[in-house]
mmCIF file as Biopython writes it, N, C-alpha, C and O atoms, coordinates in Angstrom:
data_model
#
loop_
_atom_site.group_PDB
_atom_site.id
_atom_site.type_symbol
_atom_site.label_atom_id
_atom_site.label_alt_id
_atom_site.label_comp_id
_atom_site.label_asym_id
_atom_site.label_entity_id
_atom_site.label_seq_id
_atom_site.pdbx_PDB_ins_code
_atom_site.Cartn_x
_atom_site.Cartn_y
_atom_site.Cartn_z
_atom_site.occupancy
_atom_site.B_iso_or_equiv
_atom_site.auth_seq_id
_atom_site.auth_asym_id
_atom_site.pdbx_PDB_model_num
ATOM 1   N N  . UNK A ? 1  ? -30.984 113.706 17.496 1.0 0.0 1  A 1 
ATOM 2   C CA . UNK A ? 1  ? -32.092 112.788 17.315 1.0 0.0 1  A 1 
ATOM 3   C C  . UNK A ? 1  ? -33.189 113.439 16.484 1.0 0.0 1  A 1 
ATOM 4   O O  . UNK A ? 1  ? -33.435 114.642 16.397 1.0 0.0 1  A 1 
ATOM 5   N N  . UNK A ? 2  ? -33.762 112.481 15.928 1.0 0.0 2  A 1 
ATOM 6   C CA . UNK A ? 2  ? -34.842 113.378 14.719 1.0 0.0 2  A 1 
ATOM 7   C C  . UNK A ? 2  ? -36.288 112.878 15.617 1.0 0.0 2  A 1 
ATOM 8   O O  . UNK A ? 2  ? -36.472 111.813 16.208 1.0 0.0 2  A 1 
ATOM 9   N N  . UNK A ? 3  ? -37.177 114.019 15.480 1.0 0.0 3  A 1 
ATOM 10  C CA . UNK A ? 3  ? -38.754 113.296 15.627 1.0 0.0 3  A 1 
ATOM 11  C C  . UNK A ? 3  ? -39.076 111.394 15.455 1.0 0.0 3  A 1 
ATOM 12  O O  . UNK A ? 3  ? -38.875 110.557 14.575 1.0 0.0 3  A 1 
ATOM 13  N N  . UNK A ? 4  ? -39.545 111.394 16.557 1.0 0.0 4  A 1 
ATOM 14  C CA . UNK A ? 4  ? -40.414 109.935 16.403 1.0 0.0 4  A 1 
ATOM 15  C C  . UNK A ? 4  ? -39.174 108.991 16.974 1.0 0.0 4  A 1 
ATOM 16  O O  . UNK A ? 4  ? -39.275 107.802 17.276 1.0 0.0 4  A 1 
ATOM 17  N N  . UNK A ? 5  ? -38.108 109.723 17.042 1.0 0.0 5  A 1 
ATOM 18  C CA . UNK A ? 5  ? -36.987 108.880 17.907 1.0 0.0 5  A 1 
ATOM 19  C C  . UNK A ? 5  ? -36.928 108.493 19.270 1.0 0.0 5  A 1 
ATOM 20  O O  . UNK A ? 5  ? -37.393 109.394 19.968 1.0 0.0 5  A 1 
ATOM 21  N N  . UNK A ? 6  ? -36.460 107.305 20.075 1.0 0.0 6  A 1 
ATOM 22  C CA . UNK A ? 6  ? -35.904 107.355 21.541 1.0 0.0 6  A 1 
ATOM 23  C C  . UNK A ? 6  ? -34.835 106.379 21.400 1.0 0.0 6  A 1 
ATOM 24  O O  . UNK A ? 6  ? -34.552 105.421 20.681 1.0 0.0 6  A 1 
ATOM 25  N N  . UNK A ? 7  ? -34.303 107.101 22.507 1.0 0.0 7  A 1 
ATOM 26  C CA . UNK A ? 7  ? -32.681 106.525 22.739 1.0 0.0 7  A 1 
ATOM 27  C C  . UNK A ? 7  ? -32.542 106.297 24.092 1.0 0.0 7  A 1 
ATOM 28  O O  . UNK A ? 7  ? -32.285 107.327 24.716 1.0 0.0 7  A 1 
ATOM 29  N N  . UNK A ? 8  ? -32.629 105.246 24.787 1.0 0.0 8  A 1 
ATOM 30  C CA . UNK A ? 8  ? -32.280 105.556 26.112 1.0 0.0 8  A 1 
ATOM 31  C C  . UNK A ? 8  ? -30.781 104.703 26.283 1.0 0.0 8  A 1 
ATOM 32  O O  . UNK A ? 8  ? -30.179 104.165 25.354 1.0 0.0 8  A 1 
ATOM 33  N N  . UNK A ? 9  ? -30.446 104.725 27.412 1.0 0.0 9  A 1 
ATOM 34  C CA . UNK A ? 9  ? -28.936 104.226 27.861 1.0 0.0 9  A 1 
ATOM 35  C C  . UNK A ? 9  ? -29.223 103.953 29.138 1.0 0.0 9  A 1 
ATOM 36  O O  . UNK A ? 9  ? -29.708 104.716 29.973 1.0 0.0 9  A 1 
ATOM 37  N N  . UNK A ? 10 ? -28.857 102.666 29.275 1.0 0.0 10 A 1 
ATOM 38  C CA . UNK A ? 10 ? -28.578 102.071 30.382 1.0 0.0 10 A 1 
ATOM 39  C C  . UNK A ? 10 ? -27.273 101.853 31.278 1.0 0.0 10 A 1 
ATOM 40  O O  . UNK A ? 10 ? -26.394 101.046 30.976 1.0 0.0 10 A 1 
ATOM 41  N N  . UNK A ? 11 ? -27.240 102.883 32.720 1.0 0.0 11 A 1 
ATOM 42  C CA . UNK A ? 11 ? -26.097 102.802 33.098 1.0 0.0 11 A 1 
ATOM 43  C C  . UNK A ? 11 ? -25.715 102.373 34.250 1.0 0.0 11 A 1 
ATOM 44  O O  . UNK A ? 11 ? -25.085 102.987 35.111 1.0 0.0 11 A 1 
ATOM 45  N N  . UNK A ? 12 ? -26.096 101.325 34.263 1.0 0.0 12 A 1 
ATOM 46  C CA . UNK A ? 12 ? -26.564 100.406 35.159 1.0 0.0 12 A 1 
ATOM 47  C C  . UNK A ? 12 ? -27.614 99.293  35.490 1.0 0.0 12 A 1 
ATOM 48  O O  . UNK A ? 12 ? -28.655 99.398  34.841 1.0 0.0 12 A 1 
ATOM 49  N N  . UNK A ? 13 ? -27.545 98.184  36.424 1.0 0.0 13 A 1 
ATOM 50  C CA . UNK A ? 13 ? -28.695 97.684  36.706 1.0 0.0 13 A 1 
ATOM 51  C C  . UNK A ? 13 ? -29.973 97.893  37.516 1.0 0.0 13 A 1 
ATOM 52  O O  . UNK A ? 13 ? -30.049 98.748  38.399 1.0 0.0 13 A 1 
ATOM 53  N N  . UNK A ? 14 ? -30.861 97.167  37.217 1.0 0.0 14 A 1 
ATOM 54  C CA . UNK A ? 14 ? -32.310 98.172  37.553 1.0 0.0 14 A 1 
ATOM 55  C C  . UNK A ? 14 ? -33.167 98.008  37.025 1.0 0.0 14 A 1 
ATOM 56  O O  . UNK A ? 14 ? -33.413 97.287  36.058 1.0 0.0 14 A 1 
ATOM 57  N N  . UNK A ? 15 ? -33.805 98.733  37.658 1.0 0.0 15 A 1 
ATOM 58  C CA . UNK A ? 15 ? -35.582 98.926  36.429 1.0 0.0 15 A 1 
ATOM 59  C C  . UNK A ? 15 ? -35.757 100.624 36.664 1.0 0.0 15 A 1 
ATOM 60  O O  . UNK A ? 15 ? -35.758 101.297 37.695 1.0 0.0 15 A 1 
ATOM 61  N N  . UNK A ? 16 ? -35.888 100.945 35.399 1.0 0.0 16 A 1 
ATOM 62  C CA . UNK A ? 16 ? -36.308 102.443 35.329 1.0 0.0 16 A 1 
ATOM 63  C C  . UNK A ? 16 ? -37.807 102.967 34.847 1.0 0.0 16 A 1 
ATOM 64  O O  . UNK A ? 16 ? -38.509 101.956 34.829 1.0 0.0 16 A 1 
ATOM 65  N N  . UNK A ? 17 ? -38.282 103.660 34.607 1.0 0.0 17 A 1 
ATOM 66  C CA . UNK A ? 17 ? -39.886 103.715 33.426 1.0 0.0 17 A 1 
ATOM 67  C C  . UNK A ? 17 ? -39.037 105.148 32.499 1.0 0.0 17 A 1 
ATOM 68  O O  . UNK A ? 17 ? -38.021 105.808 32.717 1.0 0.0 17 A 1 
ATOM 69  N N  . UNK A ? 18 ? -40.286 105.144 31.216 1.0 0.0 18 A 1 
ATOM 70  C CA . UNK A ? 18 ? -39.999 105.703 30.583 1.0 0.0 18 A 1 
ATOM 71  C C  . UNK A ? 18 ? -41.341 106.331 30.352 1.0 0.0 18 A 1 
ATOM 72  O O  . UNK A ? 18 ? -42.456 105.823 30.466 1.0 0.0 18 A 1 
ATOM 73  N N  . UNK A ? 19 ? -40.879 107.940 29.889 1.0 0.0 19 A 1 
ATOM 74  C CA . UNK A ? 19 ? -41.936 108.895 29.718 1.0 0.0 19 A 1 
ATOM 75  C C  . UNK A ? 19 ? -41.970 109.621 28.251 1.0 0.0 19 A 1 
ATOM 76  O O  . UNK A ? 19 ? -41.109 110.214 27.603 1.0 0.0 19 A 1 
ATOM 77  N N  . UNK A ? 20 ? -43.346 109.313 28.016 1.0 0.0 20 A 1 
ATOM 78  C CA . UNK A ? 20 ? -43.005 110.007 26.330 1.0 0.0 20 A 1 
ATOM 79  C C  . UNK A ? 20 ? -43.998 110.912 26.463 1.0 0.0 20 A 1 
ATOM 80  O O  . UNK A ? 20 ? -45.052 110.505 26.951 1.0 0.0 20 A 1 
ATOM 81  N N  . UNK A ? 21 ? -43.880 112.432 26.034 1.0 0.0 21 A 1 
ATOM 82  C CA . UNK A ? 21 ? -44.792 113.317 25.609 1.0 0.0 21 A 1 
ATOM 83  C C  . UNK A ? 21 ? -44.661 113.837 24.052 1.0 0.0 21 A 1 
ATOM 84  O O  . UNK A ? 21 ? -43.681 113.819 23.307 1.0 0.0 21 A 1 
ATOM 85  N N  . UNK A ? 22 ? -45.987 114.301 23.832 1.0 0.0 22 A 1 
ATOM 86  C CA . UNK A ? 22 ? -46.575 114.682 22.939 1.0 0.0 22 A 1 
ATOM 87  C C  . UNK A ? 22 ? -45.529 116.072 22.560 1.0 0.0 22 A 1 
ATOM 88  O O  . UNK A ? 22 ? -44.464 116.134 23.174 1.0 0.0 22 A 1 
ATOM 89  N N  . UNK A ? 23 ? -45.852 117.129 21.580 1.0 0.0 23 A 1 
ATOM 90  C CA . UNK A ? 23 ? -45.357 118.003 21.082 1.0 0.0 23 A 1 
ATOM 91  C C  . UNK A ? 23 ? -46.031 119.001 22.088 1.0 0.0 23 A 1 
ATOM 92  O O  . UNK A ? 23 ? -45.372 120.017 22.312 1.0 0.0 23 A 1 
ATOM 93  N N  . UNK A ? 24 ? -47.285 118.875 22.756 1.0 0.0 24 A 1 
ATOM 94  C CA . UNK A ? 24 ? -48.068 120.237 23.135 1.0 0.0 24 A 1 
ATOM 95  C C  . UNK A ? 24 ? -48.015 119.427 25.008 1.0 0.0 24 A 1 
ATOM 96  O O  . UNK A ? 24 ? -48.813 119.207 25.920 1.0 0.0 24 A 1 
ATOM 97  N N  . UNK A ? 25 ? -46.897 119.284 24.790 1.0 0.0 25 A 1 
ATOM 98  C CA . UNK A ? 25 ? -47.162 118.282 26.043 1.0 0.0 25 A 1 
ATOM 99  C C  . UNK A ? 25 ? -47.903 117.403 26.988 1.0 0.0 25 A 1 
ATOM 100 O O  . UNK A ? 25 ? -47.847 117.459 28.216 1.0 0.0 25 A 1 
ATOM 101 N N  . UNK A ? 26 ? -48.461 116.753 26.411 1.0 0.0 26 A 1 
ATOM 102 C CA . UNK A ? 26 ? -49.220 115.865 26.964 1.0 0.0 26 A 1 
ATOM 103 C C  . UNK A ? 26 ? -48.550 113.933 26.785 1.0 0.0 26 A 1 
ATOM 104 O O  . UNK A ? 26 ? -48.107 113.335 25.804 1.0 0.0 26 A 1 
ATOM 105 N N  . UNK A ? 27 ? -48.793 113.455 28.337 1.0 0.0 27 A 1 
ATOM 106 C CA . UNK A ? 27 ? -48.126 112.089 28.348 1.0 0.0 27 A 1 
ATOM 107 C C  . UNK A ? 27 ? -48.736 111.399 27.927 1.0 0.0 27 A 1 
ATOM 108 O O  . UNK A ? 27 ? -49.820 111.054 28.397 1.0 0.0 27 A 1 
ATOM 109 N N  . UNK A ? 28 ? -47.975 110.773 26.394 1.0 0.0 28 A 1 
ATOM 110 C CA . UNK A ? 28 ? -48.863 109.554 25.570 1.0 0.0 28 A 1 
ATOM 111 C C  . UNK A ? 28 ? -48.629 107.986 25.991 1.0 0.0 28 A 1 
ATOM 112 O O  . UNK A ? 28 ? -49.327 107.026 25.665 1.0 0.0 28 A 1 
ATOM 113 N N  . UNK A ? 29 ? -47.375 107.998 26.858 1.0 0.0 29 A 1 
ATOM 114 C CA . UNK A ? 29 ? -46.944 106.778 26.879 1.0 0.0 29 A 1 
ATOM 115 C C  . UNK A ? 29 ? -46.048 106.586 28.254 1.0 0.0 29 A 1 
ATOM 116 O O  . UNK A ? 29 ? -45.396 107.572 28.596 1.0 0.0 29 A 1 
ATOM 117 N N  . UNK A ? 30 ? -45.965 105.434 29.045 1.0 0.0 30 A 1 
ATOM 118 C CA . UNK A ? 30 ? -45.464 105.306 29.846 1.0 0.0 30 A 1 
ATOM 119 C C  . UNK A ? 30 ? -44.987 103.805 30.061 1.0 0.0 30 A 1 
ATOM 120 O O  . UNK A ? 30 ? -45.680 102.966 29.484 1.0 0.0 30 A 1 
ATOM 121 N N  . UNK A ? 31 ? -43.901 103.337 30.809 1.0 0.0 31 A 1 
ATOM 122 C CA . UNK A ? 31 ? -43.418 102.119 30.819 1.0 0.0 31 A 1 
ATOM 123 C C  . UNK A ? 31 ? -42.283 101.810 31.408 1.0 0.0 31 A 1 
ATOM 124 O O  . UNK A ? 31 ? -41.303 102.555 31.373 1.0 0.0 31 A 1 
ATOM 125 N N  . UNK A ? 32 ? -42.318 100.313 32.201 1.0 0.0 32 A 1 
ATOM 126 C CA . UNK A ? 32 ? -40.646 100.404 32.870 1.0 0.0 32 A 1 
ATOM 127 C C  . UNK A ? 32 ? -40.375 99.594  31.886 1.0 0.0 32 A 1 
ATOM 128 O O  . UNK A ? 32 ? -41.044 99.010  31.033 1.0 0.0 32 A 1 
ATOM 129 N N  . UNK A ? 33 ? -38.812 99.694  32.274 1.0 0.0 33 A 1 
ATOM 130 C CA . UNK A ? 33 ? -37.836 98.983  31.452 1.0 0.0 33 A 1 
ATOM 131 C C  . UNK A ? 33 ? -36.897 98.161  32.524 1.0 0.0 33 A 1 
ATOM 132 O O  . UNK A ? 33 ? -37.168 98.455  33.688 1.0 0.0 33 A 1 
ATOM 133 N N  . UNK A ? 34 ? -36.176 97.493  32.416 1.0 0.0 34 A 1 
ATOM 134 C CA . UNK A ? 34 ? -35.353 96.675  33.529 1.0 0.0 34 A 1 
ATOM 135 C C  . UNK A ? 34 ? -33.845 96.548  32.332 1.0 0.0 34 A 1 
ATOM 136 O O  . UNK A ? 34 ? -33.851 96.183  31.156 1.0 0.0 34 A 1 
ATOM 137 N N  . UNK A ? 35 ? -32.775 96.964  33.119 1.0 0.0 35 A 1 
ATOM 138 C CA . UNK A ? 35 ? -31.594 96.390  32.337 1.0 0.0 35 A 1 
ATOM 139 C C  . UNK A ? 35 ? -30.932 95.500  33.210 1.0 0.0 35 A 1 
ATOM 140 O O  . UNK A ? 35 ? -30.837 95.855  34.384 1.0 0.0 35 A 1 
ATOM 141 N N  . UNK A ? 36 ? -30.550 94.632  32.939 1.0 0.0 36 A 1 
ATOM 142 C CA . UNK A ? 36 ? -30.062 92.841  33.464 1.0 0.0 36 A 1 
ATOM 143 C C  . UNK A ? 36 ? -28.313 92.648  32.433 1.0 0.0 36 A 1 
ATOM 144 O O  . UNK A ? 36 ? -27.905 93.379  31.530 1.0 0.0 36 A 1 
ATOM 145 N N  . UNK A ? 37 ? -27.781 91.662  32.910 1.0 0.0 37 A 1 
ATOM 146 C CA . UNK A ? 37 ? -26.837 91.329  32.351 1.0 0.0 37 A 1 
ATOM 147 C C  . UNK A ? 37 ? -27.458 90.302  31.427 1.0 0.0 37 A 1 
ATOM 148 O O  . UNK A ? 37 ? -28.625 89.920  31.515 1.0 0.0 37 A 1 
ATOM 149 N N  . UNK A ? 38 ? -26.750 89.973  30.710 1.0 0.0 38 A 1 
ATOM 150 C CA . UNK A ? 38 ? -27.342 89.244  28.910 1.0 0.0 38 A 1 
ATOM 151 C C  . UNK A ? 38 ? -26.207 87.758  29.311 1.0 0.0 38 A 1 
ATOM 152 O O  . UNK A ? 38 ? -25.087 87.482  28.881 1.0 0.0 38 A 1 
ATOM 153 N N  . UNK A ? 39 ? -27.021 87.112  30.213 1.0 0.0 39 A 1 
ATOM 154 C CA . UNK A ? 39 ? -25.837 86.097  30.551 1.0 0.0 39 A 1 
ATOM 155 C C  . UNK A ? 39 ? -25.649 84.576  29.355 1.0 0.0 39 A 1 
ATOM 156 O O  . UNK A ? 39 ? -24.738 83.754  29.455 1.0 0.0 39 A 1 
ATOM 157 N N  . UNK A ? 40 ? -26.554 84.544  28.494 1.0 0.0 40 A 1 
ATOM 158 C CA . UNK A ? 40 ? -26.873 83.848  27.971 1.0 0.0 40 A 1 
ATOM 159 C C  . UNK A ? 40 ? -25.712 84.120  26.957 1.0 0.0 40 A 1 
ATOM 160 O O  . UNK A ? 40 ? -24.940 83.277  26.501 1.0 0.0 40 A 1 
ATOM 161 N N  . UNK A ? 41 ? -25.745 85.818  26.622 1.0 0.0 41 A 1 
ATOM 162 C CA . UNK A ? 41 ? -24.464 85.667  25.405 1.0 0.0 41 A 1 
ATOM 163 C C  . UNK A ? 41 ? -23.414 85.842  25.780 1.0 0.0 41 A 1 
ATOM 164 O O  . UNK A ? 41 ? -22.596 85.902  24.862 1.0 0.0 41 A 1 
ATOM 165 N N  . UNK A ? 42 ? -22.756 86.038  27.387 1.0 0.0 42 A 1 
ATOM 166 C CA . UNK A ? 42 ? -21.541 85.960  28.147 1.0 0.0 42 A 1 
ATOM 167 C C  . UNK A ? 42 ? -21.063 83.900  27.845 1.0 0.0 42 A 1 
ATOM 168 O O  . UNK A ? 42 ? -20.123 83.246  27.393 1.0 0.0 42 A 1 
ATOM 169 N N  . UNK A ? 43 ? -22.097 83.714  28.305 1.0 0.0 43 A 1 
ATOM 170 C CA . UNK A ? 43 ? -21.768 82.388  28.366 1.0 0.0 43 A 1 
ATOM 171 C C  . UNK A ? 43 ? -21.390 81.670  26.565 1.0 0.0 43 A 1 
ATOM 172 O O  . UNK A ? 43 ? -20.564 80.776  26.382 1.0 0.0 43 A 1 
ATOM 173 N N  . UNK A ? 44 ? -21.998 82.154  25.738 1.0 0.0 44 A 1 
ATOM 174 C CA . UNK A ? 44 ? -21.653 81.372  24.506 1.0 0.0 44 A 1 
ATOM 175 C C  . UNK A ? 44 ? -20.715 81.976  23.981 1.0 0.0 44 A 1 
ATOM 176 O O  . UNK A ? 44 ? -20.088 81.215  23.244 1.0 0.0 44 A 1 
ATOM 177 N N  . UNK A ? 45 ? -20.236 83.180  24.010 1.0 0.0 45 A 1 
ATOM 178 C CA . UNK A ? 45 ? -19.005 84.134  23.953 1.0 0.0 45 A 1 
ATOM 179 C C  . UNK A ? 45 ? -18.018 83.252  24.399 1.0 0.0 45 A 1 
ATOM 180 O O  . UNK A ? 45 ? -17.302 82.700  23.563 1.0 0.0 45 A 1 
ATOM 181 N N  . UNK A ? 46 ? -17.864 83.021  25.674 1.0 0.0 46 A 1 
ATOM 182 C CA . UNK A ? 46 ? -16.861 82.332  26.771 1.0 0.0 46 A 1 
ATOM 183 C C  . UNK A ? 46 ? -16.208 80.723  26.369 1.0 0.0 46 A 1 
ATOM 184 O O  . UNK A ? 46 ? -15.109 80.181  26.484 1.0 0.0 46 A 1 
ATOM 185 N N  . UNK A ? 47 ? -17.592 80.321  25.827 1.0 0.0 47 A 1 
ATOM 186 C CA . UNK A ? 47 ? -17.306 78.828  25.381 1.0 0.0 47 A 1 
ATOM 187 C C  . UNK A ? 47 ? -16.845 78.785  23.722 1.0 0.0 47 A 1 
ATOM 188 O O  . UNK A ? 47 ? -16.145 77.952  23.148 1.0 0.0 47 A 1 
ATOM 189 N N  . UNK A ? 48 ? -17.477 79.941  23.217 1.0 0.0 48 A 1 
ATOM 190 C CA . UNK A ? 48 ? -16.804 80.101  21.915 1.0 0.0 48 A 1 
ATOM 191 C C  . UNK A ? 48 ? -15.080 80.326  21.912 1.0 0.0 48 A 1 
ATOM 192 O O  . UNK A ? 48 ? -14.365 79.745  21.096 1.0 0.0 48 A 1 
ATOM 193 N N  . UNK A ? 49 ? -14.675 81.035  22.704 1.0 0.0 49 A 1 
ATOM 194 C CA . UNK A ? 49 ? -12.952 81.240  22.775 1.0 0.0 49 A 1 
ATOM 195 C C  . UNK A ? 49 ? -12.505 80.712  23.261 1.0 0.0 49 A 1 
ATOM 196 O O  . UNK A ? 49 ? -11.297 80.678  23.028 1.0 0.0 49 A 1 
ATOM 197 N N  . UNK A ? 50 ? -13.188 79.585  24.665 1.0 0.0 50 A 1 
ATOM 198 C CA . UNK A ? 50 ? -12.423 78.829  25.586 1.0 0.0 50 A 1 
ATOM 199 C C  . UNK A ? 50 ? -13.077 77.743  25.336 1.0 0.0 50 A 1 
ATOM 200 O O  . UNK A ? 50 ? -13.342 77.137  26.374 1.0 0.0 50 A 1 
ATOM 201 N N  . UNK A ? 51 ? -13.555 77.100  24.120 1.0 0.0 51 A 1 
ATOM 202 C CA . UNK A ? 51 ? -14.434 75.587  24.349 1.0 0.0 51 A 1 
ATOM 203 C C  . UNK A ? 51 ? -13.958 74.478  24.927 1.0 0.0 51 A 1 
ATOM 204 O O  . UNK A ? 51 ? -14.830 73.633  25.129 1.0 0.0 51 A 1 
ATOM 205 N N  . UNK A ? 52 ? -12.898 74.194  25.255 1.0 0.0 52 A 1 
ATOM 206 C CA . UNK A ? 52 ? -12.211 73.030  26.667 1.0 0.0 52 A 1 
ATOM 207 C C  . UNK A ? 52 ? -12.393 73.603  28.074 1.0 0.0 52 A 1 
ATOM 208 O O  . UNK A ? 52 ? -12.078 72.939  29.062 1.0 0.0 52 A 1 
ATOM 209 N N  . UNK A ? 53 ? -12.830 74.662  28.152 1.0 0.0 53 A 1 
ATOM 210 C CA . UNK A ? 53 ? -13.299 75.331  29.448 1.0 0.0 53 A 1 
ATOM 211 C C  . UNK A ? 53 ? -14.238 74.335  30.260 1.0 0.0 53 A 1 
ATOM 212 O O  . UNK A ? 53 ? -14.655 73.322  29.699 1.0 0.0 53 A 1 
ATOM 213 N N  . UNK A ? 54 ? -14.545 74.595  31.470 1.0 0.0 54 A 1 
ATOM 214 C CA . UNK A ? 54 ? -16.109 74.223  31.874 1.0 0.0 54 A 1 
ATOM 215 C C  . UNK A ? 54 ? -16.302 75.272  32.627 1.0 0.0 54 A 1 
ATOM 216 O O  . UNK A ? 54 ? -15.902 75.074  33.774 1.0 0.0 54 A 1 
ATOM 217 N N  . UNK A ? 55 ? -16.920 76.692  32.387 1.0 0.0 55 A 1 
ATOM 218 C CA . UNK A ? 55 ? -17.534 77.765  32.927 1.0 0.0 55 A 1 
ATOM 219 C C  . UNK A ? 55 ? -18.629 77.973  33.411 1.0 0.0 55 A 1 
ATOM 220 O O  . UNK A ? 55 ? -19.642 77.679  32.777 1.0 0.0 55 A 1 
ATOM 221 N N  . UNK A ? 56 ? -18.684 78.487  34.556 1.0 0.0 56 A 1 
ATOM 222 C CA . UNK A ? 56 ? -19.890 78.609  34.623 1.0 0.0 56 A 1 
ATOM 223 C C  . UNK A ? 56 ? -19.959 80.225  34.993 1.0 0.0 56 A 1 
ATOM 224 O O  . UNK A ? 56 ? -19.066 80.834  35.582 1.0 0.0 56 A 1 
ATOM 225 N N  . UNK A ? 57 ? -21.174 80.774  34.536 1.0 0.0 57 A 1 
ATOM 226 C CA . UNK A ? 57 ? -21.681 81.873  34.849 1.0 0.0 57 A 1 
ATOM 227 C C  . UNK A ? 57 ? -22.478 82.875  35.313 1.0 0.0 57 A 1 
ATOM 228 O O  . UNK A ? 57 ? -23.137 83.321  34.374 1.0 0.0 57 A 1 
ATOM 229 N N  . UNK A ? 58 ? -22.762 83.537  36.538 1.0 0.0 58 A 1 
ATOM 230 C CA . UNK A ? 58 ? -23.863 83.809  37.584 1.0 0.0 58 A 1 
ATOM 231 C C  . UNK A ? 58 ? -23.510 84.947  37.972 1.0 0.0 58 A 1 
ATOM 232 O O  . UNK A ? 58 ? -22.420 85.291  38.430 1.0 0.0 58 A 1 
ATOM 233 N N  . UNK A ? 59 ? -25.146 86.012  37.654 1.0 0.0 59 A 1 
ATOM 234 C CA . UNK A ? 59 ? -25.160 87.004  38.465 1.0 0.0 59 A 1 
ATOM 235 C C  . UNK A ? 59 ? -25.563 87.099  39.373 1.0 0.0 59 A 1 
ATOM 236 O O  . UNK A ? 59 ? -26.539 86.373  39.561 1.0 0.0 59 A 1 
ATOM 237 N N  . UNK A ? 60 ? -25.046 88.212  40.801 1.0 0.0 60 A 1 
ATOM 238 C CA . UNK A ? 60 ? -25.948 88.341  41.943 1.0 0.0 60 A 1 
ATOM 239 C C  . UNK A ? 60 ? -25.410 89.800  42.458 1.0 0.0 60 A 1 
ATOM 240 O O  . UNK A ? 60 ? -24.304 90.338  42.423 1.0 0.0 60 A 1 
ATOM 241 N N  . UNK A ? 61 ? -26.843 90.241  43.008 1.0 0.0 61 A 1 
ATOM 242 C CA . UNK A ? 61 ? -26.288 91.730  43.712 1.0 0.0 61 A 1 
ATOM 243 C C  . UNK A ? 61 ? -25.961 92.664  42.538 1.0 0.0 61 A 1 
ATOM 244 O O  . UNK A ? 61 ? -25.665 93.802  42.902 1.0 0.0 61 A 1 
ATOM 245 N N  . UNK A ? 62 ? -25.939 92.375  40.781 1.0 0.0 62 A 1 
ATOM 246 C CA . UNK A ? 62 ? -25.341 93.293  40.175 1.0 0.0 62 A 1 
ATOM 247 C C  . UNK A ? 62 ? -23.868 93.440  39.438 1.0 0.0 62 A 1 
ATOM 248 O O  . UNK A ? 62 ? -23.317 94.156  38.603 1.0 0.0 62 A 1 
ATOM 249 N N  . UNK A ? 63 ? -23.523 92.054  40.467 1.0 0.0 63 A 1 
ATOM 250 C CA . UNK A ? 63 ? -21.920 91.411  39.603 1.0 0.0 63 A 1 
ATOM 251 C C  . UNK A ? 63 ? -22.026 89.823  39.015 1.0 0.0 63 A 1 
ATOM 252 O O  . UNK A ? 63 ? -22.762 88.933  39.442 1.0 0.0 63 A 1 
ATOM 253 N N  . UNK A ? 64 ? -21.069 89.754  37.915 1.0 0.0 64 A 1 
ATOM 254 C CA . UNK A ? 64 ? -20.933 88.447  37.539 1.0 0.0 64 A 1 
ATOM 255 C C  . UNK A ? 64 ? -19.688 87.412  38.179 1.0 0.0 64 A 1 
ATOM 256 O O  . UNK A ? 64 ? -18.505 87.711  38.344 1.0 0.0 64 A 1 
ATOM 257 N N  . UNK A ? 65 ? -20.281 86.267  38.440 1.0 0.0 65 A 1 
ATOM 258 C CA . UNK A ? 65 ? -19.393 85.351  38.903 1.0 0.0 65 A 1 
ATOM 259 C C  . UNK A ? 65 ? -18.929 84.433  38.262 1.0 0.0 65 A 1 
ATOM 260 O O  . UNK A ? 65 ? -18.128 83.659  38.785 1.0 0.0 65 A 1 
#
């Protein structure tokens, strides 16, 4: 990674925060983040390959139904 970069990875669901310091260490920045399932593009994915389908699609607890 070069300067002025962030990369995070989500490995899992949740909410995490994020910590950014300075070069001489000092915290410039702080923030949560939440990663969720993206059900909106499961679902147009689904109807795109199966469009005679009638699907439906729902998360809970962390799994999809």
């Amino acid at each position: 990674m070069q300067s002025g970069q962030l990369y995070v990875l989500g490995r899992g669901l949740g909410t995490t925060n994020v910590l950014l310091w300075d070069g001489r260490n000092k915290l410039i920045s702080a923030f949560d983040i939440e990663v969720t399932h993206d059900l909106d593009t499961l679902k147009t994915k689904l109807f795109e390959l199966l469009p005679e389908e009638n699907i439906d699609v729902h998360s809970s607890q962390g799994l999809l139904y």
